[in-house]
C-alpha positions in Angstrom: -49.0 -18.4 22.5 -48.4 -19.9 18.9 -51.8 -19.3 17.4 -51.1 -22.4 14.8 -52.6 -25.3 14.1 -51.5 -28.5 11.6 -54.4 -28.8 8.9 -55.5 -32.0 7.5 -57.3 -31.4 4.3 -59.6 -33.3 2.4 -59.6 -32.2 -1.2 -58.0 -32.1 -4.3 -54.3 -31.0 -3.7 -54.1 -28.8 -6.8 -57.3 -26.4 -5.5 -56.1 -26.8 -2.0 -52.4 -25.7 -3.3 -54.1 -22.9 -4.6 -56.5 -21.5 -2.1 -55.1 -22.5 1.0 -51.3 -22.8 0.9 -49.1 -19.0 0.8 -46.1 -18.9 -1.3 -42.9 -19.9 0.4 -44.3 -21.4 3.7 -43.2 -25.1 3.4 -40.2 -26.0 4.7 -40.4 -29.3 3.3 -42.1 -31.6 0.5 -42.8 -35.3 0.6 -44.7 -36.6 -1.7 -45.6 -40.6 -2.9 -48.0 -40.1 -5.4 -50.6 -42.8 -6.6 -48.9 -44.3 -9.9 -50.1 -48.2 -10.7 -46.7 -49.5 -10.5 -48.1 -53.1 -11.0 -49.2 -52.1 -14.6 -47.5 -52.9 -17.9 -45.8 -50.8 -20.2 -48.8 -52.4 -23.0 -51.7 -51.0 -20.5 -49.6 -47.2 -19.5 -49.3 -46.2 -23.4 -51.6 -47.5 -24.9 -53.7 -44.6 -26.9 -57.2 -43.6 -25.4 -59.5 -42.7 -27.7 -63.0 -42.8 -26.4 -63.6 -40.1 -24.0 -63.1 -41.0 -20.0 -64.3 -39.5 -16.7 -62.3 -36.7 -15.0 -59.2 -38.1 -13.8 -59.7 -39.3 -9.7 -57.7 -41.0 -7.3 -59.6 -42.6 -4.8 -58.1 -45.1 -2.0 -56.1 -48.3 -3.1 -57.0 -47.4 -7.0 -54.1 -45.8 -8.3 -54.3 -44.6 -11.9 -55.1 -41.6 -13.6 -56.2 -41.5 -17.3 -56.4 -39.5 -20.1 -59.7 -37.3 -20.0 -61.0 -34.0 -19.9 -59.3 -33.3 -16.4 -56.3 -34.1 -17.8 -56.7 -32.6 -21.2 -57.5 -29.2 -19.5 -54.0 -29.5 -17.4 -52.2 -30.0 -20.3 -54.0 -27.1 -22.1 -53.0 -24.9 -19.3 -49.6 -25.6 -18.6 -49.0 -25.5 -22.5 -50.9 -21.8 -22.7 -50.1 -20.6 -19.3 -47.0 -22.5 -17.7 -43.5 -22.1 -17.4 -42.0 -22.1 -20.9 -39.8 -24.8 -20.4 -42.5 -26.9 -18.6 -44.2 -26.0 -21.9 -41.9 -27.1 -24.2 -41.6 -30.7 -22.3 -45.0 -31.9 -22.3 -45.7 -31.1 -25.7 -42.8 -32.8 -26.4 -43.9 -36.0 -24.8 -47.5 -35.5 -26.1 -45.8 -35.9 -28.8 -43.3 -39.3 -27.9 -46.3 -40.6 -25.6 -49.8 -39.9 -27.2 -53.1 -39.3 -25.6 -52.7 -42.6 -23.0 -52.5 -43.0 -18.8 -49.1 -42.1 -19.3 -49.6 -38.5 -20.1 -52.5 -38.2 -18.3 -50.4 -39.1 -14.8 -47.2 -36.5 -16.1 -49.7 -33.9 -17.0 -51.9 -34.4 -13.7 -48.0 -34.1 -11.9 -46.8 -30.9 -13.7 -49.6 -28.5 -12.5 -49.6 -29.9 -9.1 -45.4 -29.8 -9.1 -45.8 -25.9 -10.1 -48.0 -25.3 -7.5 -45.2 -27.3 -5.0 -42.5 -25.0 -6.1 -44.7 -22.0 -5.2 -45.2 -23.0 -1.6 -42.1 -23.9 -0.9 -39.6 -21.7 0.9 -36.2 -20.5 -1.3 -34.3 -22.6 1.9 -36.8 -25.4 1.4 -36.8 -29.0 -0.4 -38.8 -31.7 -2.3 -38.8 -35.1 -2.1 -40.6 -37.4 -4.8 -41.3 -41.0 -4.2 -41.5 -42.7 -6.9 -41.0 -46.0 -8.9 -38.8 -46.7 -12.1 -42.2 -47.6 -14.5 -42.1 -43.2 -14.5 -39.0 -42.0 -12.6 -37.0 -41.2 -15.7 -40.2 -38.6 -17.0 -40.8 -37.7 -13.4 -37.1 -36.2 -13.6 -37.6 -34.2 -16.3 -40.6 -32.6 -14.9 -38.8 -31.9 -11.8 -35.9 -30.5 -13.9 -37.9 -28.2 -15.7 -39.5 -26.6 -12.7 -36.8 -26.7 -10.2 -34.0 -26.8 -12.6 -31.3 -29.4 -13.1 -28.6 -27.5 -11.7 -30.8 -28.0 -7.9 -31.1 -31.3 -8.5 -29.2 -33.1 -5.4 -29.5 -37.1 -5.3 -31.6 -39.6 -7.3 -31.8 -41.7 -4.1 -32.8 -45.9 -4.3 -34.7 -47.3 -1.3 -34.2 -51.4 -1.4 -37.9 -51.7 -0.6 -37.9 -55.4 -0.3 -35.1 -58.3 -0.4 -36.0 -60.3 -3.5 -38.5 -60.5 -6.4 -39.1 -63.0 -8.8 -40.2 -61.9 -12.2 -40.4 -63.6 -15.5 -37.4 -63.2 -17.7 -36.1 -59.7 -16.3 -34.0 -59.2 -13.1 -35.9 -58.7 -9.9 -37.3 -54.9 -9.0 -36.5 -54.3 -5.6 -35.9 -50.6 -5.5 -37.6 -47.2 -5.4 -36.3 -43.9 -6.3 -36.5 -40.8 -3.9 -35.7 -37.7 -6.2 -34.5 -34.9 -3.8 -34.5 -31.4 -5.3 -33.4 -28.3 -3.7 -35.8 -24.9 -4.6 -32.4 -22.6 -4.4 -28.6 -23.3 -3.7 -29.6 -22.0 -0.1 -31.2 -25.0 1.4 -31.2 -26.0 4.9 -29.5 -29.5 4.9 -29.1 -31.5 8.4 -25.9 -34.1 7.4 -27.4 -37.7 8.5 -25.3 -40.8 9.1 -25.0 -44.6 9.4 -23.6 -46.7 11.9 -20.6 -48.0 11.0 -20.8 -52.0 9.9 -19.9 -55.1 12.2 -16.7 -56.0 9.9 -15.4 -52.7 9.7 -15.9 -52.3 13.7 -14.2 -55.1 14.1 -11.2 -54.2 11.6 -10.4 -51.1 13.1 -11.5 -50.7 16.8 -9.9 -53.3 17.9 -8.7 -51.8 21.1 -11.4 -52.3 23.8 -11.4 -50.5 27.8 -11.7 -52.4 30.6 -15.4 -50.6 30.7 -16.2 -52.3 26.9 -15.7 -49.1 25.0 -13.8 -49.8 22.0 -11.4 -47.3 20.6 -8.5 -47.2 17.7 -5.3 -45.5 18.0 -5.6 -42.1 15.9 -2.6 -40.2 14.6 -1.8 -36.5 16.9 0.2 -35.1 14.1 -1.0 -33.4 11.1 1.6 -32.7 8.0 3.1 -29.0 7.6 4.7 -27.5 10.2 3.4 -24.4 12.4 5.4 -22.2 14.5 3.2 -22.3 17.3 2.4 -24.3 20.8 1.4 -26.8 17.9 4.9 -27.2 16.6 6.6 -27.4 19.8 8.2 -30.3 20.9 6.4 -32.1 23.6 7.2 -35.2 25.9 10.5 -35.7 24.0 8.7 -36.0 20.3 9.8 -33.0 18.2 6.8 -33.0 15.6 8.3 -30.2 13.4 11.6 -32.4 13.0 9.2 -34.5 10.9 7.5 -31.5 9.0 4.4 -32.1 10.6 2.7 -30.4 13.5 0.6 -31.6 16.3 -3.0 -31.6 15.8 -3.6 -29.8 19.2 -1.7 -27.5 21.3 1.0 -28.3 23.9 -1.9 -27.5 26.6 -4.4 -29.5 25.2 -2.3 -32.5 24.4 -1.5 -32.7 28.7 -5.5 -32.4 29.0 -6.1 -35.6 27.0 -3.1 -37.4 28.2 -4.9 -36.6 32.0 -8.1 -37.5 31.1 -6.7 -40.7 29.6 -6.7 -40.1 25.9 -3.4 -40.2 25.1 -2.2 -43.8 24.0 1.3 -44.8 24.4 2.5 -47.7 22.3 4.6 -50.2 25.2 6.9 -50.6 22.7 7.9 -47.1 22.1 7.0 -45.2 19.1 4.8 -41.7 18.6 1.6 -41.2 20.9 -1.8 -41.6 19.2 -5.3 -40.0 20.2 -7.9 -42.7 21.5 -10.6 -42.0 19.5 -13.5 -44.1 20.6 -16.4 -45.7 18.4 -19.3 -44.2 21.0 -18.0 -40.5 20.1 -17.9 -41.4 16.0 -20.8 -39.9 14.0 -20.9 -43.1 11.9 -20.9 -43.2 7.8 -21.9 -40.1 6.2 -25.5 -41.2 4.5 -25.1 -41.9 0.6 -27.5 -42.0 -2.0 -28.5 -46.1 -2.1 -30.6 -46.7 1.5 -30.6 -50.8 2.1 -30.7 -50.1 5.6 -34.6 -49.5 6.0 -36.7 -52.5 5.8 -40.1 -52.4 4.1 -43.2 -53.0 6.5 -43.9 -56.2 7.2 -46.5 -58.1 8.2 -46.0 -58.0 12.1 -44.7 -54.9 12.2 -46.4 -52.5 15.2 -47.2 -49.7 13.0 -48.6 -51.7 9.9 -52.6 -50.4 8.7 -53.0 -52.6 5.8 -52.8 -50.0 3.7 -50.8 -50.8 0.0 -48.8 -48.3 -0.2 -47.7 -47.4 3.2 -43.6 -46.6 4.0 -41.7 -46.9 6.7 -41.3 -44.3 9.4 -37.8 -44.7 9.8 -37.7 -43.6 5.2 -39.8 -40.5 6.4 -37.8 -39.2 9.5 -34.6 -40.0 7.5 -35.9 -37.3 5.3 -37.8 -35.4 7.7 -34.7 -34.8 10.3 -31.8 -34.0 6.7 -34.2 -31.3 5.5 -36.0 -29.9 8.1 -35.6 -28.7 12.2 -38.2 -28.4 14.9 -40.4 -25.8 14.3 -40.6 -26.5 10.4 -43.4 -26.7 8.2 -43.3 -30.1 6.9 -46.0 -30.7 3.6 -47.7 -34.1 2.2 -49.8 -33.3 -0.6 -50.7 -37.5 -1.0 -50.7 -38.1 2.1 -52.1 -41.7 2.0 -52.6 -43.5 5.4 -50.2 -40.2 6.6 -46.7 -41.9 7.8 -45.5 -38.2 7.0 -47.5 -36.0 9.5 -47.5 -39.2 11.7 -43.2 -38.7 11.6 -43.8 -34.9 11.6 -46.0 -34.9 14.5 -43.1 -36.6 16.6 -40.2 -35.1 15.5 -42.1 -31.3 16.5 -42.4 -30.0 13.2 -45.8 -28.4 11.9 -47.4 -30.2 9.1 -49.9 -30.3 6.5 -51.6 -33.2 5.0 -53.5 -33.5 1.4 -55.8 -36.6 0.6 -58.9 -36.9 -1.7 -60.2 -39.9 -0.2 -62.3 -39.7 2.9 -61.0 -42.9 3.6 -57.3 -42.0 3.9 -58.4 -39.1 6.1 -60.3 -41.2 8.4 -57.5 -43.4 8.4 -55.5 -40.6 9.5 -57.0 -39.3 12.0 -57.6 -42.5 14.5 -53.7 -43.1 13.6 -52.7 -39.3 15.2 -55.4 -40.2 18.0 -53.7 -43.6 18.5 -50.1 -42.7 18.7 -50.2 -39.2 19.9 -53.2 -39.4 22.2 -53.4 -36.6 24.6 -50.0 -35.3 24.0 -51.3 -34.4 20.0 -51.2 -31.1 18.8 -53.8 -29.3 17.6 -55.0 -29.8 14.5 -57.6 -29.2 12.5 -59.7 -31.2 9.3 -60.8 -28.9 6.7 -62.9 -29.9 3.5 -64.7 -32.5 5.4 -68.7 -31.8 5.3 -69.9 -29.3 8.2 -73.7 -29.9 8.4 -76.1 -31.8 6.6 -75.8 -29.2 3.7 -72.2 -29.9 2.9 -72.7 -33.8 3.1 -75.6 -33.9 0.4 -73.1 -31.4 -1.5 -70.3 -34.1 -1.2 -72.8 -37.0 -2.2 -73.8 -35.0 -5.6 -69.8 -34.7 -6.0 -68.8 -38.3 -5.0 -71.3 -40.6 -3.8 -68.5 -43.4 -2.7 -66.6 -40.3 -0.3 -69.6 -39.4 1.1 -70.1 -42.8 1.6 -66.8 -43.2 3.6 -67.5 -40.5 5.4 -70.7 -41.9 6.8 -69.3 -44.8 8.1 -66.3 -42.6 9.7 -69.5 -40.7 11.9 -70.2 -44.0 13.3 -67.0 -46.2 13.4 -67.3 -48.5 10.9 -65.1 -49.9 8.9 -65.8 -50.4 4.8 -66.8 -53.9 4.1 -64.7 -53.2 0.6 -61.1 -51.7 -0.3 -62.5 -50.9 -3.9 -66.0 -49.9 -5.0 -66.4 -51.9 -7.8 -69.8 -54.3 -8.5 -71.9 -55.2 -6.1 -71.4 -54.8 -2.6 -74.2 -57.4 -1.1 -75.7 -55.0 1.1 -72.8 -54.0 3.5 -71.2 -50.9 3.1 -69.4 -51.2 6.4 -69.2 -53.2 9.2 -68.7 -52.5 13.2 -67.4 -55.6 15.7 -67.6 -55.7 19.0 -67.3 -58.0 22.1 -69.8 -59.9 23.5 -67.1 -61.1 26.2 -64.9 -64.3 26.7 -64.0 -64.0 23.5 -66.9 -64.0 21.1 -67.4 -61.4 19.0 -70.5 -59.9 16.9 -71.3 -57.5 13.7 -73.1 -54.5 13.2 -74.1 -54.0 9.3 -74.3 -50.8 8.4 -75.7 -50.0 4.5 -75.6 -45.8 3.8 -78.2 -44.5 1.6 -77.2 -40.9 -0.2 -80.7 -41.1 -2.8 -84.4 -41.6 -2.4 -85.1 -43.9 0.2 -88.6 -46.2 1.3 -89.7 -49.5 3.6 -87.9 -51.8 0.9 -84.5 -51.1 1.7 -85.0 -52.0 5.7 -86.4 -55.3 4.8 -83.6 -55.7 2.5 -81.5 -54.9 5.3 -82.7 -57.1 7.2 -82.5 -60.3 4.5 -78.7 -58.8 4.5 -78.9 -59.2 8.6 -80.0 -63.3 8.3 -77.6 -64.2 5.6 -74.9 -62.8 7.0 -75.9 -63.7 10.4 -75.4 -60.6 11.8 -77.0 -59.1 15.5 -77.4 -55.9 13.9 -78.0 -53.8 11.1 -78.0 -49.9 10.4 -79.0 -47.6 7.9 -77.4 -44.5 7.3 -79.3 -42.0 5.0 -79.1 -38.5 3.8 -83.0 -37.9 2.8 -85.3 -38.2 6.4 -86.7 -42.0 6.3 -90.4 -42.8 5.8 -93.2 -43.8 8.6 -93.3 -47.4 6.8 -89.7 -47.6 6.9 -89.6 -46.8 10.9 -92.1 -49.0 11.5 -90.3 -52.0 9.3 -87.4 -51.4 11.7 -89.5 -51.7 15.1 -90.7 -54.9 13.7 -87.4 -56.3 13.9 -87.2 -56.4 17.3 -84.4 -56.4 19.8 -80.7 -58.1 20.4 -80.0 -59.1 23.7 -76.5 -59.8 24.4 -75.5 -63.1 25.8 -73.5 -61.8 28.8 -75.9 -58.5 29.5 -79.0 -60.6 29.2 -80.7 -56.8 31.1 -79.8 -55.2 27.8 -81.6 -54.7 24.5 -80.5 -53.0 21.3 -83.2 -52.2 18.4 -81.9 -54.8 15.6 -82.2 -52.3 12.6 -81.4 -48.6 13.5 -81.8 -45.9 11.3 -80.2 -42.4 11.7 -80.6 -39.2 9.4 -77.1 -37.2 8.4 -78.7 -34.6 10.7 -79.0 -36.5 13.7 -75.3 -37.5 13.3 -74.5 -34.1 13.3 -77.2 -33.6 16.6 -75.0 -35.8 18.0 -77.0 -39.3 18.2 -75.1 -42.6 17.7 -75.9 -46.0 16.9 -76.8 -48.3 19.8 -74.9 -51.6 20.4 -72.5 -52.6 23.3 -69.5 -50.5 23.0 -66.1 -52.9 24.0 -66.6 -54.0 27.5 -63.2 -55.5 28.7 -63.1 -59.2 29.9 -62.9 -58.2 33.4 -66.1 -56.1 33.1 -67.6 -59.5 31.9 -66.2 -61.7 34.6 -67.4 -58.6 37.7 -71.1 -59.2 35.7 -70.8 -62.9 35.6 -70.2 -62.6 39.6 -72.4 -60.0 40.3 -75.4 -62.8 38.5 -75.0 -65.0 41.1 -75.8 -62.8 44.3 -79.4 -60.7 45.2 -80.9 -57.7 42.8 -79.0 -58.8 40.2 -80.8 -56.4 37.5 -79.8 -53.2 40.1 -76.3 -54.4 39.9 -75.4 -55.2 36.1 -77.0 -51.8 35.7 -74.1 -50.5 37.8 -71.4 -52.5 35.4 -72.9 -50.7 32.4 -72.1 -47.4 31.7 -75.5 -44.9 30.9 -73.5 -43.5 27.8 -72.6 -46.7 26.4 -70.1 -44.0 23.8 
């Protein structure tokens, strides 16, 4: 039995690149690295001179800048890195200056050395990118994987049409494909052929609607084999050509129908038919592949999300079943999602709790039980790790809080104030109403104020509920402030009550306890309770309709 399991890791890629991933055991690289591609050229170089924070990506802000992170990077590729690698980024220290620029191709080159050393000598990389940095992104790639395994600068038509003020519509992306040796696994992919040239030549069609063309038997130079015998009265080497099959194969298709013979007179031709054609051998501009729109089944919201159909394109050329297939951005994870059904092994890379959540109810939700196993690493363990996590990053730890209870963040970007709400959790109250759980998580020093601020939060928001998530054990006041809030009693379960302000410790998540509210009865269940009201021991029977683990 195949002891492995695909790893989802929550981290910084370069230390995970590092500590967790051998050399040469990826079979394949995708990677769409943040880059704010909605910024101008004015805000990417211009010079940084007070000092910034480290450099962090965190979900739906995209930018790195110029810091100490990135100043230690560039210190070490420049001391320590490959000499050529060396040689480039002082050079553009030198073009670029100090500025978000650097900072983002500095941030790139140690995490693309680290790439190259995982990957197998048979295996390739694939860098999505867009043209604001694709022309310095190439010469980072060509300095680690060398220009001469450079294979396609591919352009993705991401979207039909953009207007922009006096310059021509962007409407592409670039793909960079890069080979790690001349010995890489390749998997030739194709296109269907397009209406007009179906049209122009297959226009022969069988009485059963297959549509075939007539294809020429004879190849030129003559053999002196069964292919250059005369057959059926047509003496092929007369011509100086030969036939493309033997004598005996020839009568094999002309019995099984494939032989066409013009009414007219005139050579034989193969019937080659359009169903048996591979299609148009895939080039280097993809205008095939729409970008996600806003119905489309597998759309999260997320900004940055691609198309499946761009990552099996890539997944199914470079890779076969079995593979080890590697996202170290992996975003909202379109990558291991495509992985995962195509029956490669994966590995995905995010530093934002947010995109691992994310993640995982997308596996849970397309795969279901047929999902291999897999397993998250760098996500906190016990209540140890999580006050560890909220010292490090006090907004991860606060996304990972509202993961343990299903809530969603009540903001894409943590900037000024949030009002109170950190995250939110719907549910039903039947026959289409709906309700909110508030949920506000607390990583610092907590007292009685912060539940009747909760509550003020619960009234102007006119929320049922409200929950406090906290990392330090809550006060006696603060228990008793929530008891005085009372109960919510469900319009449709009038039997049932929920405390109006909960309260759970980072412990008790991990002890297993869960916030109490009515968990997405379907409208059935609703219309059973709304008959069961009208007949004899009503309360016995709506108990019965409601499940004693309301998870």
């Amino acid at each position: 039995m195949d002891p492995w399991k695909n790893q989802l890791y929550f981290g910084d890629n370069l230390d995970i690149l590092r500590r967790h991933i051998p050399v040469g055991s990826v079979d394949l690289i995708y990677l769409d690295p943040p880059f704010n591609s909605s910024a101008t050229y004015n805000v990417l170089f211009s010079e940084k001179t007070a000092e910034k924070s480290a450099a962090q990506i965190t979900a739906f802000e995209d930018t790195w800048h110029w810091g100490p992170e990135a100043a230690g990077a560039y210190h070490e590729v420049v001391t320590a890195g490959p000499r050529k690698l060396a040689d480039l980024l002082q050079a553009l220290n030198s073009f670029l200056g100090q500025n978000d620029m650097m900072a983002y191709l500095t941030m790139m080159a140690v995490r693309l050395v680290e790439m190259h050393r995982v990957l197998k000598p048979t295996g390739s990389i694939y860098l999505h990118c867009d043209p604001t940095a694709s022309h310095y992104i190439k010469l980072l790639l060509d300095a680690i994987f060398s220009p001469k395994n450079f294979r396609n600068e591919i352009n993705w038509k991401r979207t039909s049409a953009h207007s922009s003020a006096k310059r021509y519509g962007p409407v592409h992306d670039i793909i960079f494909f890069y080979s790690k040796t001349d010995s890489y696994l390749w998997n030739p992919q194709f296109t269907e052929h397009g209406e007009k040239y179906v049209k122009s030549h297959y226009t022969q069609v069988d009485p059963d609607g297959r549509r075939w063309r007539a294809s020429d038997l004879t190849a030129m130079g003559v053999r002196h084999g069964s292919s250059g015998n005369p057959w059926r009265g047509f003496d092929v080497t007369a011509k100086g050509n030969h036939w493309k099959f033997t004598i005996e194969n020839l009568e094999k298709l002309d019995a099984k129908g494939r032989i066409y013979w013009p009414q007219k007179g005139g050579w034989p031709a193969y019937k080659r038919y359009l169903d048996e054609v591979k299609g148009v051998s895939l080039q280097d501009f993809w205008d095939d592949i729409p970008p996600i729109n806003a119905q489309a089944k597998e759309r999260l919201g997320y900004p940055t999300q691609k198309p499946e159909a761009l990552l099996e394109r890539i997944i199914r050329a470079s890779s076969n079943e079995g593979d080890l297939v590697l996202d170290p951005f992996c975003g909202c994870g379109t990558a291991v999602v495509v992985a995962e059904r195509l029956h490669r092994r994966w590995l995905g890379i995010d530093i934002t709790h947010l995109a691992i959540n994310l993640i995982k109810n997308r596996l849970q939700d397309t795969f279901g039980p047929e999902l291999a196993p897999y397993e998250v690493i760098g996500e906190p363990a016990d209540a140890k790790s999580a006050e560890a996590l909220a010292l490090q990053n006090r907004h991860q730890f606060e996304w990972w809080a509202l993961s343990m209870v299903g809530a969603h963040p009540a903001q894409d970007k943590k900037k000024g104030a949030d009002r109170g709400i950190d995250g939110v959790i719907v549910f039903g109250e039947g026959q289409g109403k709906y309700q909110k759980m508030l949920v506000s998580v607390k990583s610092g020093h907590v007292n009685a104020a912060i539940i009747r601020d909760l509550k003020g939060v619960l009234e102007r928001e006119q929320a049922a509920l409200g929950a406090l998530i906290t990392l330090k054990p809550p006060t006696r006041p603060m228990r008793e402030e929530a008891a005085a809030a009372g109960f919510y009693v469900p319009e449709n379960f009038p039997e049932q009550r929920f405390p109006k302000l909960q309260i759970l410790t980072v412990a008790d998540l991990f002890a297993g306890k869960k916030l109490d509210y009515p968990r997405w009865w379907s409208e059935e269940t609703f219309k059973k309770a709304a008959r069961q009201r009208k007949g004899p021991n009503d309360a016995e029977r709506q108990r019965d309709l409601v499940p004693e683990d309301r998870d």
